[in-house]
C-alpha positions in Angstrom: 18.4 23.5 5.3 15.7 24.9 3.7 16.4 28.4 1.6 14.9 31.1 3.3 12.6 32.3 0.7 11.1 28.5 0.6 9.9 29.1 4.5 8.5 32.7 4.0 6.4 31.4 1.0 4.9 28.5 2.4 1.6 29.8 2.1 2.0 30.9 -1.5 3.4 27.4 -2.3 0.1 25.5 -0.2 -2.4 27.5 -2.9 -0.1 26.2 -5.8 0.0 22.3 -4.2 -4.0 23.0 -3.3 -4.8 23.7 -7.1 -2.9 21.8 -9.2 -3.5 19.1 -11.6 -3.3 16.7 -13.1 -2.8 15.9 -9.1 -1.9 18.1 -6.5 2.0 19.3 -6.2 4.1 22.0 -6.5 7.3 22.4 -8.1 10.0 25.2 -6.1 13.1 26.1 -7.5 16.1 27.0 -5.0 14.7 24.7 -2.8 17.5 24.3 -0.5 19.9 26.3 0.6 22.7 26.5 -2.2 25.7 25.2 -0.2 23.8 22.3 1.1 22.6 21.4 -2.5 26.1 21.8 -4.0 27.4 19.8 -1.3 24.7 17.0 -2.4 26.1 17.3 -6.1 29.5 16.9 -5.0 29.2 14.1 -2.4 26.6 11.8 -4.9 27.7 8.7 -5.5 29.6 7.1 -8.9 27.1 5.2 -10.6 27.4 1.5 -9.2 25.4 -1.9 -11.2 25.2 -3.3 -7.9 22.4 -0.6 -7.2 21.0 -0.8 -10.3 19.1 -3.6 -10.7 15.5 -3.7 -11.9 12.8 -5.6 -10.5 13.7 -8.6 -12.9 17.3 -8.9 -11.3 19.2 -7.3 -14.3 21.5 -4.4 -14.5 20.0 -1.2 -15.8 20.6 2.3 -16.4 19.1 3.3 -12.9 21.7 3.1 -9.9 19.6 3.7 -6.3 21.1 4.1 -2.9 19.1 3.9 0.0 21.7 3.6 2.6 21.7 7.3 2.8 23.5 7.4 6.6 26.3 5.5 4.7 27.0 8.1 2.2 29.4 10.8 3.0 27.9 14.4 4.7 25.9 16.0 3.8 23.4 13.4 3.5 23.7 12.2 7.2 23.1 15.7 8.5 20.3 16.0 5.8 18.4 12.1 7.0 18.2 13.9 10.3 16.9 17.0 9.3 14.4 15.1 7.3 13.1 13.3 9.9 12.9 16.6 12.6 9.6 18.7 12.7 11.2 21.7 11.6 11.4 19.9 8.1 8.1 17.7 8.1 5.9 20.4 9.7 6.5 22.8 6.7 5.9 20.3 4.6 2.5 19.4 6.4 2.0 23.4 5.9 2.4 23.1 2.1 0.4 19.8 1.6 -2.5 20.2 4.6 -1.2 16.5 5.6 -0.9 16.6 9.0 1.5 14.0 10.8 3.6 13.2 8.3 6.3 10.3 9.3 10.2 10.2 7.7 11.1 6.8 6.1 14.5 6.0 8.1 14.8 2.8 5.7 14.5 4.7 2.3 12.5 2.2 0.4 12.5 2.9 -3.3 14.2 6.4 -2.1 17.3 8.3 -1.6 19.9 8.8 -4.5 18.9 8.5 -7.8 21.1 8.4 -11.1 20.0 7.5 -14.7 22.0 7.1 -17.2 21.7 7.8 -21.5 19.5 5.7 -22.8 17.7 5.0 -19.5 13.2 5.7 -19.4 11.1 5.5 -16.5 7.2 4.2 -17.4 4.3 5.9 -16.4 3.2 4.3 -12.8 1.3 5.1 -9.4 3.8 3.9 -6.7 3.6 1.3 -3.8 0.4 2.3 -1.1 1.8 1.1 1.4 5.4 0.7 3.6 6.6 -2.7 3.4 7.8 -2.8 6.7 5.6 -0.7 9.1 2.3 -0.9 6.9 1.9 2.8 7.0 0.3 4.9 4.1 2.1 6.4 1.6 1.4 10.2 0.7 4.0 12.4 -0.6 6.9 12.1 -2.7 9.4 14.7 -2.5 12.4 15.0 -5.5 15.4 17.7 -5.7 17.0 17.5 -8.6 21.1 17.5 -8.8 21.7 18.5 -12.7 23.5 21.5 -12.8 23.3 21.3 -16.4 20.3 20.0 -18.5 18.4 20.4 -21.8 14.7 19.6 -22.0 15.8 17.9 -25.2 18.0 15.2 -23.8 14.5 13.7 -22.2 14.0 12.9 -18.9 11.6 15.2 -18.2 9.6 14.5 -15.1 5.5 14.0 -16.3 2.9 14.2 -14.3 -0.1 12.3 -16.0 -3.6 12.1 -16.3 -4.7 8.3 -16.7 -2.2 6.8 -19.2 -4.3 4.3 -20.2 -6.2 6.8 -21.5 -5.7 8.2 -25.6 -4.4 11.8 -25.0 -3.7 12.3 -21.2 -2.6 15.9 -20.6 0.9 16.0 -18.7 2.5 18.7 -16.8 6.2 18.4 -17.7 8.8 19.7 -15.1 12.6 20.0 -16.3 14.8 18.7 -13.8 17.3 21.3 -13.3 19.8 22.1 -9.9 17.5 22.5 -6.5 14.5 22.4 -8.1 12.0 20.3 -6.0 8.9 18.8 -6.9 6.4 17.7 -4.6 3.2 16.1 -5.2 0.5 13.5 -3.5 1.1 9.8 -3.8 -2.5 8.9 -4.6 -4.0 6.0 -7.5 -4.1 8.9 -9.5 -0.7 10.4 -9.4 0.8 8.6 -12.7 4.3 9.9 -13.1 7.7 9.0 -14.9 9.7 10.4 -17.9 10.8 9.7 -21.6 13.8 8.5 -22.4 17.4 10.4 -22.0 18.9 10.6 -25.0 21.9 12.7 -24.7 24.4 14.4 -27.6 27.4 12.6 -28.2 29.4 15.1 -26.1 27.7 15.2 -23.1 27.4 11.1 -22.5 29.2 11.8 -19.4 25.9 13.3 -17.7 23.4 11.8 -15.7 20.2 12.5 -14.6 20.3 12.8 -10.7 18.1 13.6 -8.1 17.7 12.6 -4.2 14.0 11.0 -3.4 12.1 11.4 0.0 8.8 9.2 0.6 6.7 10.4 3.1 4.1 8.3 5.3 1.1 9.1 7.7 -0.5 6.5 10.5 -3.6 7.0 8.6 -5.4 8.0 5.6 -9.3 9.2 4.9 -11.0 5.7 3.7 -12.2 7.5 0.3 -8.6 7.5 -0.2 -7.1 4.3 0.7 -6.6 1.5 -1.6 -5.9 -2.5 -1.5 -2.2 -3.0 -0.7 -0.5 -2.9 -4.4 3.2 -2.5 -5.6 4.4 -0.1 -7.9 2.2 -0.3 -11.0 3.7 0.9 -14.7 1.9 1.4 -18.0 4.0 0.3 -20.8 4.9 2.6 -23.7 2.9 3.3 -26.6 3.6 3.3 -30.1 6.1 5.6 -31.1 4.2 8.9 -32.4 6.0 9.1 -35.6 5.6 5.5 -36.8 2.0 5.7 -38.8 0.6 4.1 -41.6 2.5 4.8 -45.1 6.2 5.2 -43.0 8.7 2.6 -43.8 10.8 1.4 -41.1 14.4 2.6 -40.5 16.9 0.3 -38.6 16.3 2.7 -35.9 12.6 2.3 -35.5 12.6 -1.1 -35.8 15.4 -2.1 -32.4 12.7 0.7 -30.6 9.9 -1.1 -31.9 12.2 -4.3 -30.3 12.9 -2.5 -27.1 9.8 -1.9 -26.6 8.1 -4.7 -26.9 11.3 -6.6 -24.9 10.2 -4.0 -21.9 6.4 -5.3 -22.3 7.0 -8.8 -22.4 9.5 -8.6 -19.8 6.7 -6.6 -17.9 4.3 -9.5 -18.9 6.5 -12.3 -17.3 7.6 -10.4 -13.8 3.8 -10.3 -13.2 2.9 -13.7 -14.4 5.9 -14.8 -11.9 4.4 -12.3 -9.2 0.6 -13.8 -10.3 2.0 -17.4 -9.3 3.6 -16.8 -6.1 0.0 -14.8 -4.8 -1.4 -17.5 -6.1 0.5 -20.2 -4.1 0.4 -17.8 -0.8 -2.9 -17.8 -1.4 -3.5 -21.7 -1.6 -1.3 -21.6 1.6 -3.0 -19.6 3.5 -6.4 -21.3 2.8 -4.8 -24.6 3.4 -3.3 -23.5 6.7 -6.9 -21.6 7.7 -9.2 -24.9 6.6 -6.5 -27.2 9.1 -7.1 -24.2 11.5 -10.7 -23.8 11.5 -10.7 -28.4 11.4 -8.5 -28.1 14.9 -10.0 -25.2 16.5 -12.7 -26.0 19.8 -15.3 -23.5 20.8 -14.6 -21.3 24.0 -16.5 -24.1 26.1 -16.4 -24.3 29.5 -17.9 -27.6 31.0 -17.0 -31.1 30.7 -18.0 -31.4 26.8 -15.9 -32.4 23.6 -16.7 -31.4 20.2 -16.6 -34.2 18.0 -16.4 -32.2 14.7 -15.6 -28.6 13.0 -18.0 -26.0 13.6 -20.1 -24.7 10.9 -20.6 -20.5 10.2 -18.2 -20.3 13.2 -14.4 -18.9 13.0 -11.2 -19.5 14.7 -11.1 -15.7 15.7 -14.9 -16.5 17.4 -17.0 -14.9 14.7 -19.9 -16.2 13.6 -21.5 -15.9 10.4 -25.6 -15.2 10.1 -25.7 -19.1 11.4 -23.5 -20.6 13.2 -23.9 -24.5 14.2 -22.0 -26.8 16.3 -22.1 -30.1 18.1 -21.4 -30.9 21.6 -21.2 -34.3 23.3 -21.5 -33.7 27.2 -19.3 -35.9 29.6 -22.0 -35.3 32.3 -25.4 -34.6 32.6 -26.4 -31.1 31.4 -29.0 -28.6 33.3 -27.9 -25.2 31.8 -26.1 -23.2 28.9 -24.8 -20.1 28.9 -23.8 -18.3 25.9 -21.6 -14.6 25.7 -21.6 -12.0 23.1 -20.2 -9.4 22.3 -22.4 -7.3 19.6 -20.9 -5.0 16.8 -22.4 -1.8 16.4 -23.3 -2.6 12.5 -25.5 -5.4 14.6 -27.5 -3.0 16.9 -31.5 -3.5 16.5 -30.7 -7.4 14.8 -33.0 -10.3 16.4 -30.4 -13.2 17.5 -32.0 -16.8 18.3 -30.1 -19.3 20.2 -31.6 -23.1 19.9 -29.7 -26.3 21.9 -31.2 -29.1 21.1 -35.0 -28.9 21.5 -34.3 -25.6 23.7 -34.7 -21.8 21.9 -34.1 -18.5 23.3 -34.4 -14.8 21.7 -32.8 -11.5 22.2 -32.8 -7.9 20.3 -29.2 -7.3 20.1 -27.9 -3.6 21.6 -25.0 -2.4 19.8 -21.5 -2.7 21.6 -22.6 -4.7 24.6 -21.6 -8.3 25.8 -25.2 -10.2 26.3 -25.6 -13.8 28.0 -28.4 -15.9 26.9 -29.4 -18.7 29.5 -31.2 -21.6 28.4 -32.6 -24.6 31.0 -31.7 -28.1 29.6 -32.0 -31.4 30.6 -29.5 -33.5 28.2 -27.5 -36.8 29.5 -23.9 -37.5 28.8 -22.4 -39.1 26.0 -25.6 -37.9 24.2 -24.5 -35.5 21.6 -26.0 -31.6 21.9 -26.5 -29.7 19.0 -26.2 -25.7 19.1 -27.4 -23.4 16.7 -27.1 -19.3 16.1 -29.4 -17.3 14.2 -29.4 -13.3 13.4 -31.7 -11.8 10.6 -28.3 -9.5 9.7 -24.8 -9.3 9.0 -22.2 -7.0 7.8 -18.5 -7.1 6.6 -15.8 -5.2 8.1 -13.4 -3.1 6.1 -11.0 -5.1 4.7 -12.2 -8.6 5.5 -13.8 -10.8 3.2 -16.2 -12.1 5.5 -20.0 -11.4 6.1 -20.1 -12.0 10.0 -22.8 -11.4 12.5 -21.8 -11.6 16.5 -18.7 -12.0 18.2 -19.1 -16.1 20.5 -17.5 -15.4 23.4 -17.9 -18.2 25.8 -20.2 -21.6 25.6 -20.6 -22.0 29.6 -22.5 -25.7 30.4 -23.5 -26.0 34.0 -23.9 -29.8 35.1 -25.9 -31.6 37.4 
């Protein structure tokens, strides 16, 4: 479906993505082939409030349908083409992303209509698939409008940091088979102003067809917490500065806008609070967890309490200390490791009772330290492990040491 001068310039069209800024995209006019667009155009759906609700639950001037297998052809012919490599490895050509994966579910994607008076706030988009937890990394848009003025707004922006005073923008018209394609990154800030359209052309809409595409993996320098999409409310309006006296006009923008940032505000607060209460659940659930869990024992041996600086998963932190009370007479422990690499070189000591033991740990192995004891039942045992290191895996809160694999008590 692509236009054949799009596949003979795919090189050119790489060194344009490669180089450009504010982030890296490219913007190619006649993208597809012109019956396959025009087809597009004429099967898009009638605007519809049932797909145009905002993330507060009200009806706005953005209608999105991501059902695209439901809408008439082309755009089941086109979901499979967009999800064959004859598609994604030309786009992996352009970009230098290798194994890029279709979204069959759409999320946040397919047809896209906005109407007079609607804006779209500077953001970064969702990192991450909701469903399959894959990365996001490019964001391809074709643009329907067979008819547009860069004056009626909604002009696509790509930003520096909004946040900032005077971020330069690349602006991109969004006019008939133009794609734009560009890197979905922390850094790739994008939306557009509002449409504003003359009197005699409020029968137009801004339309456009969205494809999100995902890898397996990302380089770490790259990857980021998992986030939602994240907007940057609008500034002042440019032409309202000290000495100008407020028109009727300026003041319901002034209202509008501030309406936008409070309503911002509270969806976040609300957001804020449910984290919040997830949260509290999950370390509720993990302290009941950790209270219920038993070491990886075998012998005749009950633990009386909850282990200390040792995890349900079997991790232990730099010390880890628990108490055993045999049901028979004890001669022997074993205890098995397995060793991290970020442990490799660490001195581990293992004491049980009055009994101590030492090993330099070896990276990626599975040691057994054995220790001779003489304890009686009922009498209760304690057992404590020592490294002089630790370290904390990507994306895990803990600082951990080795890996307690069994707790083996031979009895006389």
């Amino acid at each position: 479906m692509f236009d054949s001068a799009v596949r003979a310039a795919l090189a050119a069209h790489a060194e344009t993505f490669r180089t450009a800024t504010p982030f890296r995209h490219v913007v190619i006019d006649g993208f597809l082939r012109d019956d396959v667009a025009r087809a597009m155009l004429q099967a898009f759906p009638g605007f519809d409030p049932r797909y145009a609700k905002d993330e507060h639950g009200r009806v706005g001037g953005k209608a999105v349908r991501e059902h695209v297998r439901e809408l008439p052809e082309p755009y089941p012919q086109l979901d499979a083409w967009l999800a064959s490599a004859d598609f994604l490895d030309a786009i992996s050509v352009i970009t230098g992303i290798p194994d890029l994966r279709h979204d069959p579910d759409y999320v946040g994607g397919g047809t896209h209509e906005n109407v007079d008076g609607q804006a779209l706030e500077a953001h970064v988009d969702f990192n991450y698939h909701p469903r399959t937890g894959q990365h996001r990394r490019l964001n391809l848009i074709v643009y329907l409008n067979p008819e547009w003025d860069e004056a009626w707004g909604g002009v696509l922006e790509l930003s520096e940091d909004p946040w900032s005073a005077n971020p330069a923008k690349k602006r991109i018209v969004p006019r008939f088979n133009r794609a734009v394609l560009f890197e979905t990154s922390e850094q790739s800030w994008h939306g557009f102003p509002r449409i504003t359209l003359p009197v005699e052309r409020r029968g137009l809409s801004r339309r456009s067809f969205a494809i999100y595409l995902y890898t397996d993996e990302r380089p770490a320098e790259e990857t980021a917490p998992p986030h939602a999409t994240v907007y940057v409310p609008e500034a002042r309006p440019e032409h309202l500065v000290a000495g100008h006296v407020l028109a009727a006009a300026d003041v319901a923008e002034l209202d509008r806008r501030f309406a936008a940032a409070r309503g911002q505000l509270q969806f976040l607060y609300g957001r804020e609070k449910e984290d919040a209460q997830r949260l509290a659940n999950l370390q509720r659930e993990l302290m009941e967890a950790r209270a219920a869990w038993r070491p990886p024992l075998l012998g005749h041996a009950r633990a009386p309490q909850p282990p200390q600086g040792l995890w349900p998963d079997g991790w232990c932190e730099r010390e880890a200390a628990l108490t055993l009370v045999p049901a028979q007479p004890v001669t022997g422990l074993e205890v098995v490791l397995w060793v991290p690499p970020a442990l490799h070189g660490a001195r581990l000591s293992v004491r049980a009772g009055e009994v101590a033991a030492e090993l330099v740990l070896q990276a990626d192995t599975t040691p057994t330290l054995s220790l001779a004891l003489c304890a009686g039942a009922d009498a209760p045992l304690p057992i404590i492990l020592r490294t002089d290191s630790d370290w904390q895996p990507d994306g895990d809160a803990r600082r951990l040491a080795v890996l307690l694999r069994e707790l083996r008590l031979h009895h006389a």
